[in-house]
C-alpha positions in Angstrom: 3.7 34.0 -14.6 1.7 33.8 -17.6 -1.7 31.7 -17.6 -0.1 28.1 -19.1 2.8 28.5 -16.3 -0.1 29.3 -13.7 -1.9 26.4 -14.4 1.0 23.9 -14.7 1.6 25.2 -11.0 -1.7 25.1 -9.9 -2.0 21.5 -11.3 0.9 20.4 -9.7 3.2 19.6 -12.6 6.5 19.4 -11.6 9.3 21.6 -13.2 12.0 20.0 -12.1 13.5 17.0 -9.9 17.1 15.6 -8.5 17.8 12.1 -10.6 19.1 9.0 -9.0 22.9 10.4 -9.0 21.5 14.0 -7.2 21.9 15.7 -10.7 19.1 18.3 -11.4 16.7 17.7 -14.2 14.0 19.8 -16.0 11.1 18.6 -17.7 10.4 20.0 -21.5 7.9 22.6 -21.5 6.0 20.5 -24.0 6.1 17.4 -22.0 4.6 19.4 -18.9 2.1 21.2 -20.9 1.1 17.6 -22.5 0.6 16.1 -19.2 -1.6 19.4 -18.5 -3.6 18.1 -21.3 -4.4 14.7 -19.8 -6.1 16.6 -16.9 -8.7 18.8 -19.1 -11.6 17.2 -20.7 -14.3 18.5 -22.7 -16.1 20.3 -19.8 -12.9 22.1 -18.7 -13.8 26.1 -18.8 -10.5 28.2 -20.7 -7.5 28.1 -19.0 -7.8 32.0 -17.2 -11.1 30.8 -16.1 -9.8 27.6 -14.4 -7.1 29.2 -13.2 -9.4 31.9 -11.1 -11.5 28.9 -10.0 -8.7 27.2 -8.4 -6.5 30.3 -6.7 -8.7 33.1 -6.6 -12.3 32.2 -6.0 -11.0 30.0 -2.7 -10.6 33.6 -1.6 -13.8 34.4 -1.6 -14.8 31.8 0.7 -14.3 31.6 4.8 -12.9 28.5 4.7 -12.0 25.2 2.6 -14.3 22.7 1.2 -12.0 20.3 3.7 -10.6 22.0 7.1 -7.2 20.0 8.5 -7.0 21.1 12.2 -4.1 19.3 14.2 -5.0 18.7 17.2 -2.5 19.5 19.7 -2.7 23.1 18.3 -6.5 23.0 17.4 -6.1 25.8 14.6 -7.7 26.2 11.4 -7.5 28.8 9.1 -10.0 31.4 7.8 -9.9 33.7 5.2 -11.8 37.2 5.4 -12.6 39.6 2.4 -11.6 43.6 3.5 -15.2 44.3 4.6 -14.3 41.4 7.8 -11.5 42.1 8.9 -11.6 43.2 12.5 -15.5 42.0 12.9 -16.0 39.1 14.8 -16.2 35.0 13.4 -18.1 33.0 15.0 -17.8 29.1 14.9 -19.0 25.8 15.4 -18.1 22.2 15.5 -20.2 19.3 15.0 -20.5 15.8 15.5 -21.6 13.4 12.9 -25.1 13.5 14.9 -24.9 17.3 14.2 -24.4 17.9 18.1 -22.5 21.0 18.9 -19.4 19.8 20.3 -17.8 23.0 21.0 -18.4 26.9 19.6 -16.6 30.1 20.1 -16.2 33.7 18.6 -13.2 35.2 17.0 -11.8 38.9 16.3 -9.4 38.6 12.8 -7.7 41.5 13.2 -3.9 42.4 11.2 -1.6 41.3 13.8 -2.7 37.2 13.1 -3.0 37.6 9.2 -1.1 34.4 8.0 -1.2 34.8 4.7 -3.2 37.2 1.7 -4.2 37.7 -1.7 -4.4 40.9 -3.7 -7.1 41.0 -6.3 -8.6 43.8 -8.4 -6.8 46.1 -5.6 -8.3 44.3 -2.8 -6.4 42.6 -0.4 -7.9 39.0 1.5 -6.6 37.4 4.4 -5.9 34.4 5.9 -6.3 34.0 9.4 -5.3 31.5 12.2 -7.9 30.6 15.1 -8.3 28.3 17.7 -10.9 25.7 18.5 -9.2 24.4 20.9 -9.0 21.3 22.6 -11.2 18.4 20.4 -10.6 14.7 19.5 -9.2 13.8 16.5 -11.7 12.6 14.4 -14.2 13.8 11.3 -16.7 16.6 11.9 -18.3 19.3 10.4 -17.1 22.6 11.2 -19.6 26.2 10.6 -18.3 29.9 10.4 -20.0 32.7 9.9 -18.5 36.5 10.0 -20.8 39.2 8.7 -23.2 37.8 6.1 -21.2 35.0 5.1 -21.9 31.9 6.5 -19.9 28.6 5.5 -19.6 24.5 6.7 -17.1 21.9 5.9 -15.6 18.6 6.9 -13.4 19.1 9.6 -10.3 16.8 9.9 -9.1 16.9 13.3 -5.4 14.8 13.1 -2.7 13.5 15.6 0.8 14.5 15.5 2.0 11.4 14.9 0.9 7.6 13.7 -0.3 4.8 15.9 3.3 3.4 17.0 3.9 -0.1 18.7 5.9 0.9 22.5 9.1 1.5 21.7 10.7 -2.0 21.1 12.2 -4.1 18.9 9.8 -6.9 17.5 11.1 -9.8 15.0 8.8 -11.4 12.3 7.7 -12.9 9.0 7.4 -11.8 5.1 5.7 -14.0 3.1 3.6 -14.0 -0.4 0.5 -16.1 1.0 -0.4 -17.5 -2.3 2.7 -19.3 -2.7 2.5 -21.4 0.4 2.1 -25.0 0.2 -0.1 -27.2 2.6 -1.7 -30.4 2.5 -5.1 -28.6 3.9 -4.9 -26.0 1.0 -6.5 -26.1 -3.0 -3.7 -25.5 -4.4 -3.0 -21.3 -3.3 -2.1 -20.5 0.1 -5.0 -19.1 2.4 -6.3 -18.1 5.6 -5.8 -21.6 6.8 -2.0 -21.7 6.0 -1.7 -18.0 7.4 -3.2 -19.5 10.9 -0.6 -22.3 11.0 1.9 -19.9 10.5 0.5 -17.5 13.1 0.4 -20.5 15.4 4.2 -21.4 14.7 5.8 -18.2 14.8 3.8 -16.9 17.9 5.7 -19.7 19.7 9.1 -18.8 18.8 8.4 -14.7 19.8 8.0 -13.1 16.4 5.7 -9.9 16.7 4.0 -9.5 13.1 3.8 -11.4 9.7 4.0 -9.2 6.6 1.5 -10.1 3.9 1.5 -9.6 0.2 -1.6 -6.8 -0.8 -4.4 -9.0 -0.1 -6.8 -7.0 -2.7 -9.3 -8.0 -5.0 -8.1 -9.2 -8.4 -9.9 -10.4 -11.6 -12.4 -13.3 -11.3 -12.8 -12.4 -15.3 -9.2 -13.2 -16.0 -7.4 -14.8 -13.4 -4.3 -15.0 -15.2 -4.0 -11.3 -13.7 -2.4 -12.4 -11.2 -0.3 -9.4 -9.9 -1.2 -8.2 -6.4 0.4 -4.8 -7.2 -1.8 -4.3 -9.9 -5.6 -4.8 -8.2 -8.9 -4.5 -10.2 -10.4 -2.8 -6.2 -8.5 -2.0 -3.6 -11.4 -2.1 -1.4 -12.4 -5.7 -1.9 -10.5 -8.7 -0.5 -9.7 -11.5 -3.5 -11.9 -14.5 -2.5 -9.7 -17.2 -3.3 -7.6 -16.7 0.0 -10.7 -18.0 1.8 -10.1 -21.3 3.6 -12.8 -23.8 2.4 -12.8 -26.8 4.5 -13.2 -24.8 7.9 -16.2 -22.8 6.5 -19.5 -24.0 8.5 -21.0 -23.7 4.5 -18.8 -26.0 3.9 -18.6 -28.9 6.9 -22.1 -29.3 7.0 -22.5 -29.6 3.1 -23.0 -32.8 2.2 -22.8 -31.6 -2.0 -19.7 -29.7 -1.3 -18.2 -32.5 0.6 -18.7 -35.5 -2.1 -17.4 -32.8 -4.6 -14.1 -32.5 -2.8 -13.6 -36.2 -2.1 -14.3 -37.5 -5.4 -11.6 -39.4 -6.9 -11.4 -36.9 -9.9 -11.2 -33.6 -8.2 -8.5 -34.7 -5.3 -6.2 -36.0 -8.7 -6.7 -33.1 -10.8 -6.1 -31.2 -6.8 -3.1 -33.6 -6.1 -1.6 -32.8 -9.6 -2.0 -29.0 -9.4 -0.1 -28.8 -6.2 2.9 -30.9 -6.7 3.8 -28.3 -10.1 6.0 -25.3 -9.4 3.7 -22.6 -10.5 0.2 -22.5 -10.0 -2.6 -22.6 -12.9 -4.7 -20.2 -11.7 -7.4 -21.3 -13.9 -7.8 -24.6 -12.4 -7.7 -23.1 -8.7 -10.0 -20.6 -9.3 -12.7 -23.2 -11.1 -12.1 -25.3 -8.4 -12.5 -23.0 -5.4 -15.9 -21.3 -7.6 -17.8 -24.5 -7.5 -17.2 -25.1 -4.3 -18.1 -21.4 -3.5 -21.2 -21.5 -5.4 -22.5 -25.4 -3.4 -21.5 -23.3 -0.2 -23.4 -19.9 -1.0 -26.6 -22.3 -1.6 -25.7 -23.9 1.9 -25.8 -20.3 3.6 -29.0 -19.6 1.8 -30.6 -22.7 3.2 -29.7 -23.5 6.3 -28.3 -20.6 7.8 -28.6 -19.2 11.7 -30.2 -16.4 12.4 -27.0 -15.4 14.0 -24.6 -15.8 10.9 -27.7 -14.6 8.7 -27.4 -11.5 11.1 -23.5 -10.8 10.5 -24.0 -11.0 7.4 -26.4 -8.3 7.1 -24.4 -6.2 9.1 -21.4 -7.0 7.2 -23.1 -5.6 3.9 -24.9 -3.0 5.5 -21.9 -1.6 6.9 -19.8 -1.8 3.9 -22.8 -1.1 1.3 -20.7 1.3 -1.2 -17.2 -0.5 -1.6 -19.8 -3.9 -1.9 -22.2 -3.0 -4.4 -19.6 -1.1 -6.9 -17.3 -4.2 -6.9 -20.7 -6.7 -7.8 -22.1 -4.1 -10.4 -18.8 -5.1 -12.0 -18.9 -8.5 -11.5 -22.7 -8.5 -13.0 -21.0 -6.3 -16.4 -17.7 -9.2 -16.6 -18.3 -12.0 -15.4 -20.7 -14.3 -17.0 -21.3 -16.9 -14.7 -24.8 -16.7 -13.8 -23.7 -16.9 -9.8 -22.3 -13.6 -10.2 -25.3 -11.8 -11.3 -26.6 -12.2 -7.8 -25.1 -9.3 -5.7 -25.4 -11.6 -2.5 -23.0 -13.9 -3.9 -20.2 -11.5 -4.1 -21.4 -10.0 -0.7 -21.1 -13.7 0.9 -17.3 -14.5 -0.3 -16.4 -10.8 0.6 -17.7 -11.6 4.2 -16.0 -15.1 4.4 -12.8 -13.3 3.4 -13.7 -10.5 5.8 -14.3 -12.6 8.4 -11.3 -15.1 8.4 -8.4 -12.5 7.9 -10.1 -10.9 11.4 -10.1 -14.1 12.8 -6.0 -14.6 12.1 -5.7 -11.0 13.6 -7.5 -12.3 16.8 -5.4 -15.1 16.9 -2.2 -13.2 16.6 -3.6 -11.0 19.3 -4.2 -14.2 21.6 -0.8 -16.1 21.0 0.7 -12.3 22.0 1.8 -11.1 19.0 2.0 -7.4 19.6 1.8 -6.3 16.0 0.2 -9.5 14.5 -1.0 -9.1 10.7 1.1 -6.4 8.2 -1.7 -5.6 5.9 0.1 -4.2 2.2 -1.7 -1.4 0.2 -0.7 -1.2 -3.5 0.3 2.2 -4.8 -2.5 1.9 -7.4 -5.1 -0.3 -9.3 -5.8 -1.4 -12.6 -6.8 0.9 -15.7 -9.7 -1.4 -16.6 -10.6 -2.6 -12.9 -13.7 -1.6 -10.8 -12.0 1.2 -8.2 -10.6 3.3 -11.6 -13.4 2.3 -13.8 -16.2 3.1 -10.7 -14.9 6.6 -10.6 -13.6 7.5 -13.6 -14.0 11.2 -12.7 -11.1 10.7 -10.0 -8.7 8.7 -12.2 -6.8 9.8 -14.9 -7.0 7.0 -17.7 -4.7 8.9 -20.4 -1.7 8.4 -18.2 0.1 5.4 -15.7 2.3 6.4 -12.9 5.8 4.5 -12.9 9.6 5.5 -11.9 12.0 8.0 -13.4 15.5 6.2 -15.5 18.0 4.8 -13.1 20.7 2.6 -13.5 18.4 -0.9 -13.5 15.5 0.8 -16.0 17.3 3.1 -18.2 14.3 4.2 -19.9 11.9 4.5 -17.2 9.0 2.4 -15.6 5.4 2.3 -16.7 3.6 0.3 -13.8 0.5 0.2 -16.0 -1.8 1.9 -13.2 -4.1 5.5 -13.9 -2.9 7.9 -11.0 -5.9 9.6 -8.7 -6.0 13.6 -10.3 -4.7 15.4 -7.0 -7.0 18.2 -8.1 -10.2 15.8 -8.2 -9.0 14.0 -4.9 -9.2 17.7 -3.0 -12.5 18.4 -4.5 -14.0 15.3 -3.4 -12.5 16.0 -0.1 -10.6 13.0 -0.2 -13.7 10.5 0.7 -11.4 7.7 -1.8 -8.1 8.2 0.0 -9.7 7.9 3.1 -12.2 4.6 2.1 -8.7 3.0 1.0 -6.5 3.3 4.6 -9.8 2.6 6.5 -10.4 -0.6 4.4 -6.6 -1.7 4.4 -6.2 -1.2 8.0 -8.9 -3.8 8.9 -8.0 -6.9 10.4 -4.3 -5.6 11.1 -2.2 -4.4 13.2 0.6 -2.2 11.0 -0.1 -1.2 7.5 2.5 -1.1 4.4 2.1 1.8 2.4 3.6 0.3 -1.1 5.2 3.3 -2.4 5.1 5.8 0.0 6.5 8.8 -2.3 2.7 8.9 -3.7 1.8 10.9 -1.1 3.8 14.1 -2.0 4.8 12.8 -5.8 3.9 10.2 -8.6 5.7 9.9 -11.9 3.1 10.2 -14.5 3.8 8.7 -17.9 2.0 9.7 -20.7 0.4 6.8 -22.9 -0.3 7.9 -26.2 0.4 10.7 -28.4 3.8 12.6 -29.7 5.2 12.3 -25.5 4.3 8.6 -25.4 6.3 6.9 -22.9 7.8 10.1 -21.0 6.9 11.3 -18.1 7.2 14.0 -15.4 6.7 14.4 -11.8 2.7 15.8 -10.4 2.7 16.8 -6.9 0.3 15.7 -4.5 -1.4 17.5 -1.3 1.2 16.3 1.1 0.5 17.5 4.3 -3.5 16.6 4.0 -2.8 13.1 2.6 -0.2 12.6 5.7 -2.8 13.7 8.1 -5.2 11.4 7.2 -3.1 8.7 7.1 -2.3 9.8 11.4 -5.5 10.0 11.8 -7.0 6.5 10.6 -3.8 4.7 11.9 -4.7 6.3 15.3 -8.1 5.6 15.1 -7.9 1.9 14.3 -4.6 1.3 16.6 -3.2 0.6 13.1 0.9 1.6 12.8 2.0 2.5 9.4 5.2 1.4 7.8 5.9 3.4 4.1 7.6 1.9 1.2 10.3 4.3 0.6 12.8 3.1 -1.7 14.2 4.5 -4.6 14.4 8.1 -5.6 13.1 9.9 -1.7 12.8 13.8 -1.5 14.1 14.7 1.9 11.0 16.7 2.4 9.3 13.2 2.3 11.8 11.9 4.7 11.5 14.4 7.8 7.7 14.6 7.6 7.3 11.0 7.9 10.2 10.7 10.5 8.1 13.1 12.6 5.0 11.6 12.1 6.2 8.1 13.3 5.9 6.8 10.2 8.2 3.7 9.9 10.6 4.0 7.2 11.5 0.3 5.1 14.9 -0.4 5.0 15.9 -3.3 2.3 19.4 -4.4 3.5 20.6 -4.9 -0.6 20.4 -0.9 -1.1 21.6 -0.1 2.0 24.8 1.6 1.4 27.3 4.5 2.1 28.6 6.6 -0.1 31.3 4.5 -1.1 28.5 1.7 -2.1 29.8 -0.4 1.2 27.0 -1.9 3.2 26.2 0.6 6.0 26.8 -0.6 9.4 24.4 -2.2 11.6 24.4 1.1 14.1 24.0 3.9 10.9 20.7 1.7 10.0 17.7 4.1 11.0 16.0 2.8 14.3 12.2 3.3 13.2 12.2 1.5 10.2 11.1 -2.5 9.1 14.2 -4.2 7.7 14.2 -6.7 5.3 17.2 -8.6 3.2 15.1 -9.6 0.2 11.8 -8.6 -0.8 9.3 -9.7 -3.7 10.9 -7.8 -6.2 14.3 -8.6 -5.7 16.3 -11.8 -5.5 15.8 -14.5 -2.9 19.1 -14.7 -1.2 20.2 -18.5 -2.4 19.9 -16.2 -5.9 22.2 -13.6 -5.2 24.8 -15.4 -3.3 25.2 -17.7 -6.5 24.2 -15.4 -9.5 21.4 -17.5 -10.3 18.7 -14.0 -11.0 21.8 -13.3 -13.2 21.9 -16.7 -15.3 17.8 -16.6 -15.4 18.1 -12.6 -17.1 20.5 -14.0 -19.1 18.0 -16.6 -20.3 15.0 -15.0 -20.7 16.8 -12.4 -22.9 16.4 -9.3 -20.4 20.2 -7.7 -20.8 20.9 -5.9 -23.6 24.1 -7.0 -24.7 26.8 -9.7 -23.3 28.8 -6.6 -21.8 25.8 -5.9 -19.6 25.8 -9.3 -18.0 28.9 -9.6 -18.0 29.1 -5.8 -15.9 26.4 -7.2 -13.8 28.0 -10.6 -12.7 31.0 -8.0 -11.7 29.1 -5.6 -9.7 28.0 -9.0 -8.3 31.6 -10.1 -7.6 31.6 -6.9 -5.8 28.8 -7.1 -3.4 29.8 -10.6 -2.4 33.2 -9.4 -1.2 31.6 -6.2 0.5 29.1 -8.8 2.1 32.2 -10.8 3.0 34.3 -7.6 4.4 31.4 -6.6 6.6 30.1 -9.4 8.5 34.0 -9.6 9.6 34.2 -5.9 10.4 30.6 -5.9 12.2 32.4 -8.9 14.2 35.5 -10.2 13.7 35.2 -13.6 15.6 33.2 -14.3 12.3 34.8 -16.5 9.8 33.7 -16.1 6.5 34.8 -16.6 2.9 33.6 -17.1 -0.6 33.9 -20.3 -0.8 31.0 -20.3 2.2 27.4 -22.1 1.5 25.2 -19.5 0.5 23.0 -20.8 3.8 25.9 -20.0 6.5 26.6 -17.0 4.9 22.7 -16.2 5.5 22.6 -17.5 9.0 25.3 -15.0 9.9 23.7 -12.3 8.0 20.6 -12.5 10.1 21.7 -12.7 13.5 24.0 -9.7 12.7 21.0 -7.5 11.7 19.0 -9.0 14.3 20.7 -7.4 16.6 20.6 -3.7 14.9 19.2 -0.8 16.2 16.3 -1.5 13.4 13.0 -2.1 15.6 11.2 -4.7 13.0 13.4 -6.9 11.5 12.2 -9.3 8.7 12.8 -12.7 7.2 11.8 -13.6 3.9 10.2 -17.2 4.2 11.5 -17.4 0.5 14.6 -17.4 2.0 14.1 -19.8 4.5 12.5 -22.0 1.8 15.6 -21.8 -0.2 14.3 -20.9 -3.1 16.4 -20.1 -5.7 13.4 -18.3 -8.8 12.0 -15.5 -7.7 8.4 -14.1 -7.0 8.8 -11.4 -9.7 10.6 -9.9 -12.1 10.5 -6.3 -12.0 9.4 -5.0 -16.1 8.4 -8.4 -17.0 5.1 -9.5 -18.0 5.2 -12.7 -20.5 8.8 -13.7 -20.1 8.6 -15.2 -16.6 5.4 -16.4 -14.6 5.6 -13.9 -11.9 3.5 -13.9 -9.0 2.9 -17.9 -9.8 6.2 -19.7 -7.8 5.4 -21.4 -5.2 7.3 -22.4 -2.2 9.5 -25.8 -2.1 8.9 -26.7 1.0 5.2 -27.7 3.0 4.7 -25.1 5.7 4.5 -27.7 8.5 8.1 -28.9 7.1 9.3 -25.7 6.6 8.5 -23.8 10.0 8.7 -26.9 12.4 11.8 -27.2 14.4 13.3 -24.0 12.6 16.5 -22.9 14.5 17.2 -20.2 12.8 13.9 -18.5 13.8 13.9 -20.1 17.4 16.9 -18.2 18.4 15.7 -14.4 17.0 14.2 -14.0 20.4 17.6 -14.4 22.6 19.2 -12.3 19.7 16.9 -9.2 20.2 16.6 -9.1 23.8 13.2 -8.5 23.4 
């Protein structure tokens, strides 16, 4: 292997990859060694030199920067130079009060060498040794053997995720800013997402599935994408609910604001249109923000003033990185106080908990389904804060398939996996602890990212192609155990698309639930798979944000809208699509009769009865979390998003029909899940 192979390797730059059809492919040397490029910088030693630094010199040391110890075995691994071997290690493990928690000695002798390394004719060993029985949890572990002497973080993991008992629960998917309400400022918030709690709790649903609730841009809120965060680690404020907030009640400013005659019109005319103007919420919802931060300051309790405090203290990091880019963006003079953005963070903070709670109350046994994006923006505060850990010359995407012939570019700088190790993953871990507040099950959007992300490159002679870079699988699933276990949080991962079956059996094993979307489900024949071949442990949905609403489907209308905005390439593509539609109506058709034949169905059927049949069919799968879209039960017929869109549609803007009060009360369709499932 010479040294540009070596370091391509050591980099984890793929080589090759099964396409969408199972067909092999292999990336052009040049392409790889370009995206090797986007890795070095200036300060980067010569390629040999790197090289030795990142699988030799790890030799030389007893043990990793980052130990991984699963707990049920309690073994880590060691790695002795010639002169140790057969003297004895001895070992500690510490608290994060730097209490010994438990010690022993060890004799690394040949017969449990688990790996070596020959250099300059001398041979180094790995070693296996047992700490036996500990918590799972982060320590700090200390070896010594001879006169070598080394610490590191010790991750002690679980086998498997958090998991719900094993039963079937029924629930909710909705995009929270699209709800409609008469209580509301023209986005859904925390208020709506109470009602709903309230509603569905009634008629036995166990979870609502949220849209990523992350912080976008208060610079530009025309970015409106919650797939495409400026910080990950920040809530965006303009979910809070106003008119329950003490700041707000007992604000006599505030209050004549919101009942004078010109802000309920303009307020009254924003929420009747289809889309929403985020310009006009966000200006609204500001000045009320900024009358209610002045309230706080004021008047106060020591109690809230307390929380507050706490709140800030406890999250100081994630806090002050997000307001230091605030201060740099945002011109607004509120903005350059840091306890502004601290205040609307804790609001935000503090009412999603309070919808968990309530969940938990009303006997939800899931309650709140928190969604993490698979990235962040290129120019937003997470990348821009740590610009040593993001890699800003490339954005991670999706290989060609049949529906983007030329690829995906999702617009978002991937984490360097190399940079990620060497900070011990302290950024991984911040993000699942922060997303699996106030919840109980976490979405992993894009769950491929933990062993693989297609990078594609942005500029130069490769611009626009892309390879696979590997990822540290095993450690990035062991965290992810270990934080759901450790905040009771279960973990559901995206994993549609193109799914390595390596990816597949570790997450199976791990209790990871898989996410089933009932429009790809499909044999080998492209029928729809039967209700008992649908995997168990998994969340399945019919629709999701990024495909259409139902109503759509059934009557082409996500075909007639391409059509419009100019998306397919020719007339023979449309017309090839509105067959393969033809197609998948008829399948539809032929399997609700096989899965049960006292069902009558045709063509010729209202999109809504075909629907109604759907659901109660897969309700009664094998599939322990099933989902309804409340698009569809909205009946809406434009969709959320359209996936490689940006200009030609208004996605992430549509808003529901129907008032949530109108739209949940009486709902039959929901009120009978619970006799369905037998739960």
């Amino acid at each position: 292997m010479d040294v540009i192979e070596q370091s391509l390797y050591l980099h984890g730059i793929g080589l090759k990859y099964n396409g969408y059809s199972g067909e092999e492919i292999t990336f052009e040397q040049p392409l790889r060694e370009a995206v090797l490029g986007t890795m070095l910088t200036d300060n980067t030693p010569p390629l040999a030199d790197l090289n030795h630094q990142l699988d030799v010199a790890p030799w030389f040391e007893l043990i990793d920067k980052t130990v991984f110890c699963q707990q049920h075995t309690g073994l880590v691994t060691v790695k002795l130079s010639p002169q140790s071997l057969g003297q004895p290690l001895y070992w500690q493990v510490f608290d994060n009060d730097q209490g010994v928690m438990a010690s022993g000695e060890a004799l690394c002798t040949e017969t449990s060498v688990c790996g070596d390394y020959v250099y300059q004719e001398r041979r180094y060993t790995a070693h296996e040794i047992c700490l036996g029985k500990l918590p799972f949890g982060y320590f700090q572990l200390q070896v010594q053997c001879l006169n070598q002497e080394a610490t590191a973080q010790l991750i002690v993991y679980p086998e498997t995720a958090f998991n719900q008992e094993e039963a079937k629960y029924w629930g909710l998917s909705l995009q929270l800013y699209s709800v409609r309400s008469e209580q509301n400022l023209g986005i859904g918030d925390f208020h709506d997402l109470t009602h709903i709690i309230k509603q569905v709790a009634a008629m036995g649903a166990g979870y609502i599935l949220l849209n990523p609730l992350h912080a976008l841009f208060d610079n530009d809120v025309d970015r409106a994408s919650p797939y495409s965060p400026n910080d990950r680690l920040c809530l965006n404020p303009l979910y809070i609910d106003v008119l329950s907030c003490e700041d707000f009640t007992h604000n006599e400013q505030a209050q004549a604001l919101y009942t004078s005659e010109d802000f309920q019109q303009a307020l009254q005319q924003e929420k009747a249109a289809t889309y929403i103007n985020y310009h006009a919420v966000a200006s609204a919802k500001t000045t009320l923000f900024k009358l209610m931060y002045a309230q706080f300051l004021q008047q106060a309790c020591a109690i809230r003033q307390q929380a507050f405090m706490q709140f800030c203290q406890t999250h100081q990091t994630a806090l002050q990185r997000y307001a230091n880019w605030q201060k740099q963006n945002i011109s607004d003079p509120a903005y350059q106080d840091d306890d502004f953005s601290f205040y609307l963070q804790w609001l935000a903070s503090s009412q999603l908990e309070q919808a968990q709670q309530l969940c938990k109350d009303l006997g939800m046994s899931i309650g709140l389904i928190r969604d993490l994006a698979v990235g962040c923006a290129a120019d937003g505060n997470e990348a821009l804060s740590q610009s040593s850990l993001f890699n800003q010359a490339v954005s991670i995407g999706a290989p060609p398939d049949p529906w983007a012939e030329q690829g995906q570019n999702w617009g978002l700088p991937p984490m360097d996996p190399k940079q990620l190790k060497g900070s011990q993953y302290q950024h991984f871990i911040a993000l699942i602890r922060a997303n699996m507040r106030h919840c109980g099950a976490l979405r992993i959007d894009h769950v491929m990212s933990l062993l693989r992300l297609w990078w594609c490159i942005l500029d130069g002679e490769h611009q626009g192609k892309g390879c696979y870079v590997y990822y540290p699988f095993e450690q990035l699933l062991a965290i992810l155990k270990l934080e759901s276990q450790l905040n009771s949080c279960a973990v559901i991962g995206e994993d549609l698309g193109i799914v390595p079956p390596e990816i597949s059996h570790a997450l199976r094993n791990g209790q990871v639930y898989s996410n089933i979307l009932f429009y790809f489900e499909k044999d080998h024949q492209g029928q729809f798979s039967r209700r008992q071949d649908l995997k168990p442990h998994a969340l399945l949905m019919i629709a999701n944000h990024d495909v259409p609403t139902f109503r759509a489907w059934w009557h082409y209308d996500d075909l007639a809208l391409r059509a419009r905005l100019g998306l397919f390439d020719s007339a023979t593509s449309q017309q090839q699509a509105e067959q393969a539609r033809d197609e998948e109506r008829q399948r539809l058709i032929a399997w609700l009769r096989a899965e049960d034949p006292q069902i009558t169905v045709s063509l010729e059927d209202d999109h809504q009865t075909i629907y109604s049949k759907l659901v109660r069919l897969l309700a009664q799968s094998p599939v322990q979390l099933f989902t309804i879209q409340l698009d569809d039960l909205d009946n809406c017929d434009l969709p959320v998003n359209i996936p490689g869109t940006d200009k030609e549609y208004p996605n992430w803007r549509r808003r529901l029909q129907l008032d949530i009060h109108q739209l949940l009360n009486n709902n039959q369709l929901l009120a009978s899940l619970p006799k369905l499932r037998d739960l």
